[in-house]
Every structure is written in C-alpha cells, then in structure tokens.
N, C-alpha and C positions, 0 to 999 in steps of 0.2 A: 504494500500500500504506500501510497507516496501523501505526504504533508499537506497541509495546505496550504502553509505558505510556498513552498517549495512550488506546488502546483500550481500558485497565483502569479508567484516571480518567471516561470517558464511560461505560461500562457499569453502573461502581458507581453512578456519580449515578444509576441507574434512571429516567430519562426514557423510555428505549426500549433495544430490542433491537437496534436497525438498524445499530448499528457490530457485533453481537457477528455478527448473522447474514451481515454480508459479509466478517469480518475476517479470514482467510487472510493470513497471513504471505509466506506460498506453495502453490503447488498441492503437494499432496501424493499420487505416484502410487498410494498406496497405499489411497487410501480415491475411488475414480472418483466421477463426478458423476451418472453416472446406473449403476444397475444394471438387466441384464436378468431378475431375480429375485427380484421384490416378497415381501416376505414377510408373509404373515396374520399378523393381530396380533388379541388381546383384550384392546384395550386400552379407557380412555372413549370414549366417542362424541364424535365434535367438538361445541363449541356451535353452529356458523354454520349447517350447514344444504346438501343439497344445492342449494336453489333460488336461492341466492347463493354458487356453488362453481366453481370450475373457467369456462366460458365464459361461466355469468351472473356471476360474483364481480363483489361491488359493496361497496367498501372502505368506503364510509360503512355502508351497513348493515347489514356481518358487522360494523363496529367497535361500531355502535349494538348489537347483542344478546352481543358480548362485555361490556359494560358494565352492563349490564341484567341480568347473570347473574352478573356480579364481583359488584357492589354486592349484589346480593339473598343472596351467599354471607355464611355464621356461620362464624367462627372456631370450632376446637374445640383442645382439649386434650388429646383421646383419642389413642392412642399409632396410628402411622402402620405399617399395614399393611403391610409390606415384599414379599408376596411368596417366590419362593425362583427359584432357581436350578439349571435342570436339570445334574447331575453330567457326562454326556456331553459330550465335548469335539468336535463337528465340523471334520473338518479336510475342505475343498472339495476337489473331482476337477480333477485335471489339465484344462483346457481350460474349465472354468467361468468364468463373468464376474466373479464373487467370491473364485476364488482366491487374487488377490494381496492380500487382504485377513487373510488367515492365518486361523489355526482361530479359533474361538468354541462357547458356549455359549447356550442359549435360556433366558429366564426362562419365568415362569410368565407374563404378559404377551404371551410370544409375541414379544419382541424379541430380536435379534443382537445378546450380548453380548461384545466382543473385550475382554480385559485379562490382564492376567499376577496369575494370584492368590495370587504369590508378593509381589508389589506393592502391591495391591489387594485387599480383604476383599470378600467376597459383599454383606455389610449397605450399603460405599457406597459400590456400584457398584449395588445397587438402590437405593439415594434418589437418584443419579442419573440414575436411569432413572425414581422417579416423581418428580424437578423436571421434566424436560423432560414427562412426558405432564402435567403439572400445567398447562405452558404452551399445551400443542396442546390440550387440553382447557376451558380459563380455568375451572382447578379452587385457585379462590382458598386453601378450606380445606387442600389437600392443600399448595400451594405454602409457603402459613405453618408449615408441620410440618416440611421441607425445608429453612429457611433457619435461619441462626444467631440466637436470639430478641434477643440485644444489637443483632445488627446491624436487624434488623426496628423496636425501640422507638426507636433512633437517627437511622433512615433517616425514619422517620414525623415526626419534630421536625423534620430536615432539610429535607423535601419541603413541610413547612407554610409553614417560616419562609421559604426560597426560593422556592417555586413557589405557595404555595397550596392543595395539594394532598394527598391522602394516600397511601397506600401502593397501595389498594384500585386508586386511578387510574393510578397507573407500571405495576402490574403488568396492565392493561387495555390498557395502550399496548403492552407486552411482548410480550403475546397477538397485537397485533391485527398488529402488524409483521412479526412469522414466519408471519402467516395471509396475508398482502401478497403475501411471497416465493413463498408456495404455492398462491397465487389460492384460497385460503379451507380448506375444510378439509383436513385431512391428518394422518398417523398416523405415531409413533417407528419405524422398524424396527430401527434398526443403532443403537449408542452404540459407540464407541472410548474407550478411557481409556488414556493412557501416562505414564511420569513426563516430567515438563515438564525440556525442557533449561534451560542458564543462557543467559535473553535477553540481558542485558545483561555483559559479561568484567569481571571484579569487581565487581560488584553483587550481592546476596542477592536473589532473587527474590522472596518474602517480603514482604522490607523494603520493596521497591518496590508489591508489589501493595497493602499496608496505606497507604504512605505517602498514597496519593490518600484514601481514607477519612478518614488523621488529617485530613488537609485539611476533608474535607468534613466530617467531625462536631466541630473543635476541638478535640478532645485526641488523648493517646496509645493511640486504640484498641488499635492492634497489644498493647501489652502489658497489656490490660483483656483479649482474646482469649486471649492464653498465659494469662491467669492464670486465667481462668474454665473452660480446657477442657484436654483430657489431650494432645491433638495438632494439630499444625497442617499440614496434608498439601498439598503444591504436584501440581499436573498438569497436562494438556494431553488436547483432546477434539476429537472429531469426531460429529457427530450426521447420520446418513443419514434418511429419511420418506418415506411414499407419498404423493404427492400424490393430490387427487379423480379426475386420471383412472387410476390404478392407477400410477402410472411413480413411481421413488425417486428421489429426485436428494439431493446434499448440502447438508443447511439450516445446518449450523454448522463449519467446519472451523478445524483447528490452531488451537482457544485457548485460554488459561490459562483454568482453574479450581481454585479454593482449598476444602476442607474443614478441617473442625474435627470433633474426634471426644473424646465426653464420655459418659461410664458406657456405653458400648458403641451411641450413636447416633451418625449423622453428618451435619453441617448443611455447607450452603455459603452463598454470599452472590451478593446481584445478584436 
C-alpha cells in the first residue's frame, strides 16, 4: 500500500496517473470491483478505437493516437458545459449487485452519481464527472476548464524546467495509463464522492495535500489558493467504468481529491 502523502506528492507532479489509478488505501466493500450492471452512458467517444481495445489493445498505439489528438487539441475559454442532474434519487432493490452501494442519482451523461448533497453541490460533482470523462476521452480542452488555472500556469513552468515537457504531454500520459488499466477504451459509469477523513491524527489534510505543491512550485501556493478563490473543499472518490468488453470494474478507489470553488465554479488539481 502506498501513503498518502506519498501518493498526493507523485500525483501532483502529473507524470502519470498510475499511483492514482492503483492507490487504494484499502479495499472498500462498498464500492465492488466488478458490477453485474453496466450502465449506458452518453458520454464522449473514446479516442483509441475498437481495433486497438480490449484483446487487440496495443499500448504503444492507443498511446500514439492519445497524443496525436492531445496535441492537435485548442484550449478554449468558453464557459464549461456542466450538464445537470436528474432530481430522482434511486435507491437499488434488495438483492441487486449494486445495492451496497446506496442510493444515487443519474446525470444527464448517463452516469451513477453517489454523494450526499447536503455535502456536495450539483455544479462539483459535475466537473467531477467531466474531469474524469475529460480523461477517458483525452478531451485536453475540457480537462483545462476542470482544473484550477494557477495550478495549470504553474505546473507548465514546473514540467518544463524539470522534465522538458509540457502540460499537453502529463496529461497524454494520464490518459494513456487509465487506458492501460482498461486495455484501451472505456467509459465513466459510477463516481462516488464523500468527505475525506483525517489521514494523518493531527495533521490538517489540506496542509499536507498543498505542502507537496509548495515543494514542487517554490512558494507558498496553498495560501496564493485561499486567496484567489472563495473555498477550499477536501474529499475522497471512487470512480467505477465499463471496460471495451461491456464488464465495470473499479478504475480509481478511496483517494483524496481537493477542489477550489470561485464565483460559483469549481476546479481541482492533478
């Protein structure tokens, strides 16, 4: 099992996805690894392709046309289509395979939203639902509307000075690592959102998730973030997906996630 901060410090550096998508603290019975009840989704179309999916997946060149389709993507600045959220609260039938998963509602996307919305606001619990289809999709435009824009101009300086690289290429690797897990394409069904316990017994969880950032960008991010936005919101996620041959399995369990919420939008980081 790997830390969490350890897990927080390697995620941020955006190299890849591959600590976030095995990080599990622990198995959590509540969210099974596979369900018997794939749910249809309208969501993007994958970039990779059936013909490199499932039995043919071939990691060099589902990576080769995630990158090819990053790069050729235009940032934009137009406001990020949220969606909405059906009011209907589904709670599963005794004896279903998803019951112990508790009730939920369905977006307009067609995915299983579980959160308490006394918690959680409709607005970012859909931009968490399109960061993650931004990822299964290597929907580059969508992802940059998603993320906190200090942390994006930051992370770009970072990625140069360190690696050489730019942002366009972490988040290509991001894409291409969760396509790995899912032998190439695959689609959101389920997101879980809960407030995030205290990992560490007197420790501010907060504190600890910025502290790798200060690291990584040389100053005092954390308090450039309070001051630039109206909230600073700690959680904890699980992201369920159909793979290519129809079967759901769990692509992200039990990890920290941070938002920031600023004139009524809300970004994350990573």
């Amino acid at each position: 099992m790997m830390d969490k901060k350890r897990l927080t410090a390697l995620a941020l550096a955006a190299v890849s996805l591959q600590c976030l998508a095995g990080c599990g603290k622990k198995k959590n019975d509540s969210m099974p690894s596979y369900a018997e009840t794939p749910v249809e989704t309208t969501t993007e179309p994958p970039v990779g392709g059936a013909d490199i999916s499932g039995d043919n997946f071939d990691s060099e060149a589902y990576m080769a046309k995630i990158t090819e389709h990053v790069n050729a993507a235009e940032v934009t600045d137009e406001p990020l289509v949220l969606g909405s959220i059906g009011k209907d609260v589904i709670v599963p039938e005794d004896g279903t395979v998803d019951v112990g998963l508790g009730s939920y509602r369905v977006s307009s996307c067609g995915i299983k939203l579980y959160y308490d919305e006394t918690e959680f606001s409709e607005e970012l619990m859909l931009t968490l639902e399109k960061y993650f289809i931004a990822l299964s999709s290597a929907d580059y435009a969508t992802y940059t509307r998603c993320v906190c824009p200090s942390y994006i101009e930051e992370m770009e300086k970072f990625l140069n000075e360190k690696y050489g690289y730019d942002l366009k290429t972490s988040f290509a690797n991001q894409c291409s690592t969760l396509a790995q897990q899912m032998k190439g394409d695959y689609r959101i069904t389920r997101i879980k959102l809960e407030p995030a316990p205290v990992y560490t017994e007197g420790k501010d969880n907060l504190e600890t998730f910025f502290s790798s950032l200060d690291e990584l960008f040389g100053k005092d991010y954390y308090s450039l973030v309070k001051e630039e936005n109206d909230e600073v919101i700690d959680a904890n996620f699980y992201i369920m997906a159909e793979d290519s041959y129809g079967q759901e399995q769990l692509l992200v369990s039990d990890c920290e996630i941070v938002f920031v919420a600023k004139d009524g939008k809300y970004y994350t980081f990573g």
